[in-house]
NUMARKE-580985 format. One record per residue (C-alpha): residue number from 1; residue in three letters; x, y, z. Coordinates in steps of 0.05 Angstrom, whole numbers, plus 5000, padded with zeros to 4 digits. Example, Ala and Ser with C-alpha at 12.3 -4.5 7.8 and 13.67 -1.06 7.14 Angstrom:
NUMARKE-580985
{atom 1,ALA,{5246,4910,5156}};
{atom 2,SER,{5273,4979,5143}};
***
This chain:
NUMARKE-580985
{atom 1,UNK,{4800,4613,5558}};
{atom 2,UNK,{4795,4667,5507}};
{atom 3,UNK,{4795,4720,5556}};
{atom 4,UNK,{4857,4693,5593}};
{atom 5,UNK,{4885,4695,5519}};
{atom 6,UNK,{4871,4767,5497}};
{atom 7,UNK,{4866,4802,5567}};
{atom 8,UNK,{4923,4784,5602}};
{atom 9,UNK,{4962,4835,5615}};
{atom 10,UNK,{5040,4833,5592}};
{atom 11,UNK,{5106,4873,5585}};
{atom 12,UNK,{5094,4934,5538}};
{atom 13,UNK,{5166,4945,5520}};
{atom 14,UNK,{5154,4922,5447}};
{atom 15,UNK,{5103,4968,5429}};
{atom 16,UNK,{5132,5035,5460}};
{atom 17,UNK,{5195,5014,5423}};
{atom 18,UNK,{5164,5006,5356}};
{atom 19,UNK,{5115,5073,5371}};
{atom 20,UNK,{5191,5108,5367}};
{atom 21,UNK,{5207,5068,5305}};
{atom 22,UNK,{5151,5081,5268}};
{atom 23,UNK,{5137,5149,5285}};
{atom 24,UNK,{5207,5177,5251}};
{atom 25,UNK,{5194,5130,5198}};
{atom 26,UNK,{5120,5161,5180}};
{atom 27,UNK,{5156,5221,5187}};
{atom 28,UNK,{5211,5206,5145}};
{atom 29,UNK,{5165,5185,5094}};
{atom 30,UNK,{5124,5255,5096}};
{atom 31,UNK,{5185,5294,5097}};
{atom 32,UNK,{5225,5253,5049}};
{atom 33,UNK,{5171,5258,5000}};
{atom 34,UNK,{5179,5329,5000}};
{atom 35,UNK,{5260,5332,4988}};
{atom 36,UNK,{5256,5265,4935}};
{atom 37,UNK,{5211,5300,4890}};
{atom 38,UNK,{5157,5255,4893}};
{atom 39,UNK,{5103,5309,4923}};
{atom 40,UNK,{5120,5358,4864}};
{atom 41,UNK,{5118,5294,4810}};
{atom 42,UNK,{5046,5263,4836}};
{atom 43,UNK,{5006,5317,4868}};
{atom 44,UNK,{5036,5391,4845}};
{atom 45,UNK,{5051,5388,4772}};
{atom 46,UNK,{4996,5352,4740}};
{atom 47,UNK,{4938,5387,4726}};
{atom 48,UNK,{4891,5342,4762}};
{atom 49,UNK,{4902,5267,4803}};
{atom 50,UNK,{4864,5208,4788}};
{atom 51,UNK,{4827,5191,4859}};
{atom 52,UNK,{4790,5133,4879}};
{atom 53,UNK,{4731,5124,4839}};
{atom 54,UNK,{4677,5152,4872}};
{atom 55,UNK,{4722,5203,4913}};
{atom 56,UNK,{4721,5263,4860}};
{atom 57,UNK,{4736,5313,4925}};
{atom 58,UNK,{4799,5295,4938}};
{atom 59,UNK,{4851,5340,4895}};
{atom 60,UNK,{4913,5369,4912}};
{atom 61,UNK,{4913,5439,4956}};
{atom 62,UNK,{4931,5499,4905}};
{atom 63,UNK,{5003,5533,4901}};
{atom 64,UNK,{5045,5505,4948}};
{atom 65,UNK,{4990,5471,4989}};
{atom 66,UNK,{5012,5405,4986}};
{atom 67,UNK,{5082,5421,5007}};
{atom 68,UNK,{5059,5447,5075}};
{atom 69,UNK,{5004,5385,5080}};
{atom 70,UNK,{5065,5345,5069}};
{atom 71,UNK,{5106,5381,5126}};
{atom 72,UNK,{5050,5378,5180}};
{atom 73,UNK,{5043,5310,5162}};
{atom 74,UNK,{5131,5306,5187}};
{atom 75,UNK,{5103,5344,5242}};
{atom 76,UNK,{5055,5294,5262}};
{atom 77,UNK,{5107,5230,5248}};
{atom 78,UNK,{5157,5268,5299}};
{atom 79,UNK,{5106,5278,5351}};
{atom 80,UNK,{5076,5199,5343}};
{atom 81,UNK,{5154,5189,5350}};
{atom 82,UNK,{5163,5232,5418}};
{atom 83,UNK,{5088,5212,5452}};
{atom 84,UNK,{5066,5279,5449}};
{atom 85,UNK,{4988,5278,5451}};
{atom 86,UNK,{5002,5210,5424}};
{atom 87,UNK,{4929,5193,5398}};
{atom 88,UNK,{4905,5262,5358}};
{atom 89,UNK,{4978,5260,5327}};
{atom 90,UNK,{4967,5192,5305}};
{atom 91,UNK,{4904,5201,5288}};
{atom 92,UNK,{4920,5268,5246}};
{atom 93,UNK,{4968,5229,5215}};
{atom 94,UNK,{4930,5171,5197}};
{atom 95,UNK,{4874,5223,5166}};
{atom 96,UNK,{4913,5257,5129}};
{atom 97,UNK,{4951,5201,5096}};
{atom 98,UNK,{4886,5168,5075}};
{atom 99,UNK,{4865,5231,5045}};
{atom 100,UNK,{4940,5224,4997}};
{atom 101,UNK,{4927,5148,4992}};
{atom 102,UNK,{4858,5163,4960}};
{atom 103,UNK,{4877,5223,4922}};
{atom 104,UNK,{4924,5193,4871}};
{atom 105,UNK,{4934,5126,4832}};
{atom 106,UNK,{4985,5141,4794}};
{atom 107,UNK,{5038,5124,4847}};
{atom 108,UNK,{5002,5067,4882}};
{atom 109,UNK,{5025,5008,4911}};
{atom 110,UNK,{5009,4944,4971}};
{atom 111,UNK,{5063,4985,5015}};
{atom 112,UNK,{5014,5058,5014}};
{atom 113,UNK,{4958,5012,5031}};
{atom 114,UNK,{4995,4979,5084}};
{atom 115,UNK,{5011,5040,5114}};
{atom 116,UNK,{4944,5070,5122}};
{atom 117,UNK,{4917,5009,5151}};
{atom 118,UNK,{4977,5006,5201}};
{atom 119,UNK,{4965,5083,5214}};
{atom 120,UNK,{4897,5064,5236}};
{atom 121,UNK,{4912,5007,5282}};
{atom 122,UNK,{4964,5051,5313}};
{atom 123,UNK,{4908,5103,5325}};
{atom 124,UNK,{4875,5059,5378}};
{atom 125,UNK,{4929,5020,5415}};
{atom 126,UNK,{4961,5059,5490}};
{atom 127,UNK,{5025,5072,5452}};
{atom 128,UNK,{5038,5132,5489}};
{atom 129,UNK,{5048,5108,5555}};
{atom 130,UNK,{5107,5101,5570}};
{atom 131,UNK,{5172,5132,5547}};
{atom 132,UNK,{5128,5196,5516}};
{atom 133,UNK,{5118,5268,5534}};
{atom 134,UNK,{5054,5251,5548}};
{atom 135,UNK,{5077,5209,5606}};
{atom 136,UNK,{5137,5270,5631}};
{atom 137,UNK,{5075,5320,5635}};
{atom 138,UNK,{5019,5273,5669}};
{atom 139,UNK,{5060,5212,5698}};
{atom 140,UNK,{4989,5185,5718}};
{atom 141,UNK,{4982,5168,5641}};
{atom 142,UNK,{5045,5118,5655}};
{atom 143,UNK,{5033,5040,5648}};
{atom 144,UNK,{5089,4982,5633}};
{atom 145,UNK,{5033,4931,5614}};
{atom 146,UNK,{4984,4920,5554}};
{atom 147,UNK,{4940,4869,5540}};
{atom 148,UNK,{4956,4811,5491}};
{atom 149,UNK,{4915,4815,5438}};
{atom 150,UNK,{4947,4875,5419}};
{atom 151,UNK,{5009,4829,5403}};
{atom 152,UNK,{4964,4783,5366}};
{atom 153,UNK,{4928,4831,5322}};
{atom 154,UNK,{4992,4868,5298}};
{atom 155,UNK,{5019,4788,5279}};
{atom 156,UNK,{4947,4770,5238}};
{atom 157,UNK,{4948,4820,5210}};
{atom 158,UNK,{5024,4817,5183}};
{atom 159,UNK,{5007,4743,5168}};
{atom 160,UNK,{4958,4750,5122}};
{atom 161,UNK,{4989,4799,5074}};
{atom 162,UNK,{5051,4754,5070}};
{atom 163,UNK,{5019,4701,5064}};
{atom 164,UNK,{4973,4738,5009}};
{atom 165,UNK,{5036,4756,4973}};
{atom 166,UNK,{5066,4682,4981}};
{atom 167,UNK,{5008,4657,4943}};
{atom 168,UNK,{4994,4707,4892}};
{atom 169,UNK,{5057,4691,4862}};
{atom 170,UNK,{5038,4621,4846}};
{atom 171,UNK,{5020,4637,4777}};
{atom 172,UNK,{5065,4620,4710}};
{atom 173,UNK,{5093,4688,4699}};
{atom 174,UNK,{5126,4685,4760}};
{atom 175,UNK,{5145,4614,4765}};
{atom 176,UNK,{5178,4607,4695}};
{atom 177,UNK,{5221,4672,4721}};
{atom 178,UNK,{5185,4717,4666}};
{atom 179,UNK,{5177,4769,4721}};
{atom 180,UNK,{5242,4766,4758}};
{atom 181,UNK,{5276,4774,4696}};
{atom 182,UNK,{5228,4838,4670}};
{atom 183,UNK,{5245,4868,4743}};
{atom 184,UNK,{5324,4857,4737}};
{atom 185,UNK,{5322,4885,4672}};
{atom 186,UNK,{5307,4945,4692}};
{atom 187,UNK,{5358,4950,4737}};
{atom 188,UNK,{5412,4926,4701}};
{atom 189,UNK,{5437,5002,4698}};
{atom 190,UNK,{5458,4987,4775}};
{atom 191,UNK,{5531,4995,4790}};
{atom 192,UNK,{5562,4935,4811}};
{atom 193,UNK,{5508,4893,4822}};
{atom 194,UNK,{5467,4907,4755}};
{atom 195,UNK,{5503,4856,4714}};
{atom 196,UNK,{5497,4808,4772}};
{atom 197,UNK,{5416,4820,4774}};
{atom 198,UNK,{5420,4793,4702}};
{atom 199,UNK,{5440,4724,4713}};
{atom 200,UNK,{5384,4667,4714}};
{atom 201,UNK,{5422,4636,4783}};
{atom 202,UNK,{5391,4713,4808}};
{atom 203,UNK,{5327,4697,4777}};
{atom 204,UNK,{5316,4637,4794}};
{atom 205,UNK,{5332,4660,4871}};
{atom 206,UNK,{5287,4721,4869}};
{atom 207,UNK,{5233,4680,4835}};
{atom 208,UNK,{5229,4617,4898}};
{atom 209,UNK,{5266,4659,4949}};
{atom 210,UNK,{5203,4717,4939}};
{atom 211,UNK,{5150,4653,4947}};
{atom 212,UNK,{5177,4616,5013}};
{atom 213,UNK,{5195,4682,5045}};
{atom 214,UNK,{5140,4714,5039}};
{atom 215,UNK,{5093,4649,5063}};
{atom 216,UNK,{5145,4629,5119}};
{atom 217,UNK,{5173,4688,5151}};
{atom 218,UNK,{5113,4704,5206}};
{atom 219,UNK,{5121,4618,5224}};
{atom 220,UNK,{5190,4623,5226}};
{atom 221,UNK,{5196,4683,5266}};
{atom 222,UNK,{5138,4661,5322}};
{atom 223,UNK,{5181,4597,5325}};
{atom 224,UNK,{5237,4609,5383}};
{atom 225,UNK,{5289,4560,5351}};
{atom 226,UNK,{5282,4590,5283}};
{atom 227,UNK,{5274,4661,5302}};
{atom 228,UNK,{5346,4692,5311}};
{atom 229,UNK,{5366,4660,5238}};
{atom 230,UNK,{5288,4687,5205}};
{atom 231,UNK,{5308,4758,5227}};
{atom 232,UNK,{5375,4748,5202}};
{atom 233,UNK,{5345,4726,5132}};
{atom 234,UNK,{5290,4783,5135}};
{atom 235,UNK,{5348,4833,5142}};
{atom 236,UNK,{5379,4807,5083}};
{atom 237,UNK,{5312,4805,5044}};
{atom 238,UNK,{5289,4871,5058}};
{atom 239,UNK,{5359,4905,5050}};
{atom 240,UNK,{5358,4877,4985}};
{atom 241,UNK,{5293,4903,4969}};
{atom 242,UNK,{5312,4967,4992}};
{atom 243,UNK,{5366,4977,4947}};
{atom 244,UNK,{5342,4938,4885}};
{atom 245,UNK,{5273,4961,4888}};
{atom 246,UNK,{5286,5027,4926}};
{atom 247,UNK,{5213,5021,4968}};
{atom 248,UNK,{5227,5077,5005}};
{atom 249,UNK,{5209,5062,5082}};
{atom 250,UNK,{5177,5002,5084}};
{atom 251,UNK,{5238,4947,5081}};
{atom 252,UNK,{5257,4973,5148}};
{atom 253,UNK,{5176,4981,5173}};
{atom 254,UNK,{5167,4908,5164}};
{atom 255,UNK,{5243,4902,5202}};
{atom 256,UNK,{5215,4937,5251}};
{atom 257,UNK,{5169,4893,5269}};
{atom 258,UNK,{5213,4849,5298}};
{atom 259,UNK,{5198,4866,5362}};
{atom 260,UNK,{5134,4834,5366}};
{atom 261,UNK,{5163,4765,5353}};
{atom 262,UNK,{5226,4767,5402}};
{atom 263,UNK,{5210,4746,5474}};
{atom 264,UNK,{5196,4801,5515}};
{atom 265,UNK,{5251,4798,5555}};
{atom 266,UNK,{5289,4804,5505}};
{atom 267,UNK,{5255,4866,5477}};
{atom 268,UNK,{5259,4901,5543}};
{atom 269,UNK,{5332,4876,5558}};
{atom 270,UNK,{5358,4912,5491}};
{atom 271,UNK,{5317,4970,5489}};
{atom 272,UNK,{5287,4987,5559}};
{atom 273,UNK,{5333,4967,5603}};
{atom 274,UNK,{5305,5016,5655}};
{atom 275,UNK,{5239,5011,5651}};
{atom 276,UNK,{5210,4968,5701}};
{atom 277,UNK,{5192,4907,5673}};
{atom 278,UNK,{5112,4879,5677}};
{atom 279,UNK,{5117,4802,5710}};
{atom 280,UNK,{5046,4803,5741}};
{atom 281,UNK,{5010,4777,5679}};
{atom 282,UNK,{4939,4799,5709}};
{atom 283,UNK,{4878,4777,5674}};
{atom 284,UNK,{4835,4855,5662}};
{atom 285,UNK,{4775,4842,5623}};
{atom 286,UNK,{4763,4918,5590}};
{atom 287,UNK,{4701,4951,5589}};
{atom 288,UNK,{4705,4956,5516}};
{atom 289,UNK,{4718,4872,5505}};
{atom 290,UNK,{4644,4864,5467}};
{atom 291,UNK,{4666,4916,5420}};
{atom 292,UNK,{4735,4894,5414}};
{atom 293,UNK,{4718,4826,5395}};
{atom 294,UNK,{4666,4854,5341}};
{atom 295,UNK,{4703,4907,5305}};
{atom 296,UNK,{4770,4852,5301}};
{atom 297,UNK,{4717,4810,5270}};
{atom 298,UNK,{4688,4849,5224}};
{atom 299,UNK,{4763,4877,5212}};
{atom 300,UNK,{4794,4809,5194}};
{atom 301,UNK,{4739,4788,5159}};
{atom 302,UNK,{4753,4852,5101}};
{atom 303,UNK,{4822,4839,5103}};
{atom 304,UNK,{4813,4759,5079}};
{atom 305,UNK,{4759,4780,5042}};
{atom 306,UNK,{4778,4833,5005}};
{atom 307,UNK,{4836,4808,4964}};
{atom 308,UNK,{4803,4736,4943}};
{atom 309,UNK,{4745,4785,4905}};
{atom 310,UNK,{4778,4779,4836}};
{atom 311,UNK,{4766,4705,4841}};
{atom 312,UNK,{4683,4728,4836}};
{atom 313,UNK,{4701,4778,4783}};
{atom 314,UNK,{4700,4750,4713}};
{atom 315,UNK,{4768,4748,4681}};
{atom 316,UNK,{4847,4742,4695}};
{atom 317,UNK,{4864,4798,4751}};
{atom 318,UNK,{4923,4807,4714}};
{atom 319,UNK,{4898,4825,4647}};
{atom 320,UNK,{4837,4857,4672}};
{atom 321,UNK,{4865,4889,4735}};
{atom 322,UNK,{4796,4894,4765}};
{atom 323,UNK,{4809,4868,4838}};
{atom 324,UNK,{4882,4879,4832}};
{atom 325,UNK,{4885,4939,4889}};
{atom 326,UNK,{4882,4927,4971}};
{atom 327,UNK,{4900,4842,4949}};
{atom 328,UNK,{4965,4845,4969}};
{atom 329,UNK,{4998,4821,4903}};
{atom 330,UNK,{5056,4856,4893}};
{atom 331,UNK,{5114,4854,4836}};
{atom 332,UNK,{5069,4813,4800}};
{atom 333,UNK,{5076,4840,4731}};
{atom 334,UNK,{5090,4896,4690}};
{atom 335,UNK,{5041,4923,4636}};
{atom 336,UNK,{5059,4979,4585}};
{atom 337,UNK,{5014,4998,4524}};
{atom 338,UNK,{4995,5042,4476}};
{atom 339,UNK,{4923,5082,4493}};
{atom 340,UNK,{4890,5133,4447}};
{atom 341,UNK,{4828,5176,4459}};
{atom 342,UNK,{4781,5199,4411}};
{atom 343,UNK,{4722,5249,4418}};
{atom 344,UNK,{4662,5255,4375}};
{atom 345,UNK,{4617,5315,4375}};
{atom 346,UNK,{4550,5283,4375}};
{atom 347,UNK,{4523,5340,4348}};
{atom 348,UNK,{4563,5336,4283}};
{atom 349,UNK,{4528,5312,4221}};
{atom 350,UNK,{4592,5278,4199}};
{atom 351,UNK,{4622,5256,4268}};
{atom 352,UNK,{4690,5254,4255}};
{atom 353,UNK,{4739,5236,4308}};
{atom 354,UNK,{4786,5278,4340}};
{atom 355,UNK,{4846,5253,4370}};
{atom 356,UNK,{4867,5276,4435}};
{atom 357,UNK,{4938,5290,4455}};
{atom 358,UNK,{4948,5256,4526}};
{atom 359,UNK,{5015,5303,4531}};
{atom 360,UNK,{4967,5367,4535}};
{atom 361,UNK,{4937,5342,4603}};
{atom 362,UNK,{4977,5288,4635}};
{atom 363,UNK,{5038,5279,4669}};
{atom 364,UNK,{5095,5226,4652}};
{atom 365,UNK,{5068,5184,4711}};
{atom 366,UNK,{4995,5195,4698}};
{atom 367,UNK,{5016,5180,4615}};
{atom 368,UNK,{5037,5097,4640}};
{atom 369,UNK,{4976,5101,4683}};
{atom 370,UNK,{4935,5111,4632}};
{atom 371,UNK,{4974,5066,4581}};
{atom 372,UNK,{4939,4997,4621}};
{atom 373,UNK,{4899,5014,4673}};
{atom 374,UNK,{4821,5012,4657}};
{atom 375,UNK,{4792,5058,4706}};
{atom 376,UNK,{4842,5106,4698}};
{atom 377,UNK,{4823,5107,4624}};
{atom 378,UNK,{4743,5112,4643}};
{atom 379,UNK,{4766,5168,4693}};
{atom 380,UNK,{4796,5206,4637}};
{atom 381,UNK,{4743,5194,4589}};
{atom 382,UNK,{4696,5228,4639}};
{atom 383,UNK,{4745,5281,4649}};
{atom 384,UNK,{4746,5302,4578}};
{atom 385,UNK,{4669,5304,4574}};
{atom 386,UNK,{4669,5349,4628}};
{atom 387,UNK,{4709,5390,4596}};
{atom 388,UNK,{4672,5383,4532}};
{atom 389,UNK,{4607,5395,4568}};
{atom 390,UNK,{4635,5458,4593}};
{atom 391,UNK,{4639,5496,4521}};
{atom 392,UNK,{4580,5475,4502}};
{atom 393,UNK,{4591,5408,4468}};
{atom 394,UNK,{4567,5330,4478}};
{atom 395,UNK,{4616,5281,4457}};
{atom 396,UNK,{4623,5209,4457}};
{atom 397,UNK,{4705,5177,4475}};
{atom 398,UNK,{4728,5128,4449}};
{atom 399,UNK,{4795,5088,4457}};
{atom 400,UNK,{4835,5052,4424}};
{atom 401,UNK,{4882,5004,4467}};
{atom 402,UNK,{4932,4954,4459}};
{atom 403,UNK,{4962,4929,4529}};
{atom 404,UNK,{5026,4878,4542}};
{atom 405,UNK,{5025,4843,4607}};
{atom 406,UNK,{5102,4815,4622}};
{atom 407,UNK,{5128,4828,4557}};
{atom 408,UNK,{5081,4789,4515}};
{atom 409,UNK,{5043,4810,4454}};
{atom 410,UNK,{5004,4871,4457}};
{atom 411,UNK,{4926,4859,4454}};
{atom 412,UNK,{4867,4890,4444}};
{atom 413,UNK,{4844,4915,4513}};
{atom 414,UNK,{4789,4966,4505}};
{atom 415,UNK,{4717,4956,4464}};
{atom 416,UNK,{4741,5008,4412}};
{atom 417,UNK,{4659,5009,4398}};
{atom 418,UNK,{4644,5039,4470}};
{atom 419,UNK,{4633,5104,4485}};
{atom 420,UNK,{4668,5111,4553}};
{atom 421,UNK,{4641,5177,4566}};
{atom 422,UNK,{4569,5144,4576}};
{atom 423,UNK,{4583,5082,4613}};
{atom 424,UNK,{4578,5075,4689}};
{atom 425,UNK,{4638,5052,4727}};
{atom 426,UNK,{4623,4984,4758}};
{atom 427,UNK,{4653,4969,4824}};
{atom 428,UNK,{4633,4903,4844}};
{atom 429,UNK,{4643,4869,4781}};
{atom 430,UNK,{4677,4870,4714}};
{atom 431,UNK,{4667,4927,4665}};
{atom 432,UNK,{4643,4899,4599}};
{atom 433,UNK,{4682,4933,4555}};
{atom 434,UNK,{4746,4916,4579}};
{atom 435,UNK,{4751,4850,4533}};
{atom 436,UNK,{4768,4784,4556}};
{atom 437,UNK,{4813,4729,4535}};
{atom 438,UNK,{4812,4660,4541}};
***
């Protein structure tokens, strides 16, 4: 039964057409980060990136380093795009986005995540074989099937961060419209529809329409008598998104999609209509099926693990942020606050603080980062005793922190007491000195 269910063999029309989609879109994203600013914001100007705890090695290339990493990375999206050596451009690709992803947290988000982990599933399925260079310059490489559960994965996978999303927004912020209403304020600056964002009707409508899409979407689409109107509602959903929220390529990524849930007839109808199309539906158990089954195991396993390990973590995700990253909760809040650093030279008899001016080392980005986000403020702390260190001195940091989550009243957020400099950074459960509330 299960082998019948992941081995048979089926049309591959849907995933050579979305190899073409999402190879210009990775590419887009590369090159658009270039021409949009964002490489010179996040990775050039500031004077050092805050990486992934743990991950110290991973700082931006000198001079104009990251402008050319940037580029090859184009190079490798347009190539994915085209099937030239398919697998080594998609795996170049995938590398070197990973190495961005975990360079830099003061522009993360769910979608960065999303991408790596789609880069890497993309790295191991036969994209390439069919309507690809690869193909024109060894036709032997050609094939119009692939087995099922490549169909399967790419849908679990897509199911549980929707429906991840769907339920992390089950929470009172969101469902009294506090966080709709923080997120259309911002944007009430819009032209035209600015004003409109400000109504509660729009609030109200963001607040359930975010909830049911989000947890019916993947039902509605696998579900042939719902599916033409579910795309029609995801095109208005992620348009939207895409020009409220301005999410750069991933509105059309998940549209893109698509073409795993239409029948593949259909798929091969609109978009390969001379390709021959794969009726045979062979059984071919793989070589490889032991391992297959293992690593998709072991692979789903993280993924519905990984974002339920705040619940383990003492504390409210949402004040403390530890467990907030790779869960899939997105829009959820906003925080701001007001963070200030002060060293102590242990060696001085009267150990009198000095402030620190943030300003003299941080960018505007890395400045909001370090306004609310814990580890960012234990990364600096570290950072300035390294500096410190260098000339000579041993200090103690300290920090005094008051953070707002969704507009409410700014509380104390750091143990002003605690030397940050001297703690370790715990990664498997909460950090004491971030303080609690009831």
């Amino acid at each position: 039964m299960i082998n019948r269910w992941l081995f048979t063999q089926i049309d591959n029309s849907a995933l050579i057409i979305f190899r073409v989609f999402f190879g210009f879109l990775i590419a887009a994203e590369a090159i658009g980060a270039i021409f949009t600013g964002w490489v010179t914001r996040t990775l050039v100007e500031p004077q050092f990136t805050f990486n992934f705890i743990g991950l110290d090695f991973l700082q931006p290339l000198p001079g104009n380093g990251m402008y050319f990493y940037f580029a090859v990375m184009g190079i490798f999206g347009l190539l994915v795009m085209i099937g030239y050596k398919y697998r080594w451009s998609m795996i170049g690709y995938t590398i070197m986005w990973a190495g961005v992803y975990f360079m830099q947290k003061a522009s993360y988000n769910n979608h960065y995540y999303l991408l790596l982990l789609l880069c890497m599933i993309m790295s191991v399925l036969p994209a390439g074989k069919y309507f690809s260079l690869d193909v024109k310059l060894n036709p032997s490489l050609k094939k119009i099937s692939m087995p099922r559960w490549i169909i399967l994965f790419i849908i679990a996978q897509l199911w549980i961060v929707y429906t991840y999303a769907s339920v992390a927004k089950l929470y009172p912020d969101w469902l009294d419209y506090t966080v709709a209403r923080n997120l259309m304020a911002g944007r009430a600056h819009y032209p035209i529809i600015g004003d409109i964002l400000q109504g509660r009707w729009a609030h109200i409508s963001v607040t359930y329409f975010g909830i049911l899409f989000d947890l019916l979407i993947i039902p509605l689409l696998l579900w042939k008598r719902t599916r033409v109107v579910a795309f029609c509602i995801s095109i208005f959903f992620h348009l939207f998104n895409s020009i409220v929220f301005q999410i750069g390529i991933f509105p059309y990524m998940s549209l893109a999609f698509s073409v795993f849930f239409f029948s593949k007839e259909r798929i091969h109808r609109l978009f390969m209509k001379k390709k021959e199309f794969y009726t045979a539906n062979e059984v071919i158990i793989p070589a490889y099926k032991k391992i297959l089954i293992s690593i998709s195991i072991i692979w789903f396993v993280i993924q519905i693990a990984l974002p339920l390990r705040h619940w383990v973590i003492p504390g409210d995700v949402l004040w403390t942020e530890e467990g907030h990253r790779m869960s899939w909760r997105m829009m959820l809040r906003g925080r701001s606050g007001t963070t200030n650093f002060y060293v102590v030279d242990k060696n001085d008899p009267q150990g009198k603080p000095k402030y620190i001016n943030k300003n003299d080392y941080l960018s505007k980005k890395q400045l909001r980062l370090v306004s609310g986000k814990p580890d960012a403020m234990w990364q600096f702390a570290q950072r300035l005793k390294k500096e410190y260190n260098a000339n000579g001195k041993d200090i103690a940091v300290y920090v005094k922190s008051k953070v707002s989550v969704n507009g409410k009243k700014r509380k104390v957020f750091i143990d002003p007491e605690v030397d940050l400099a001297s703690v370790p950074w715990n990664y498997f459960t909460t950090n004491p000195w971030i303080l609690k509330y009831k």
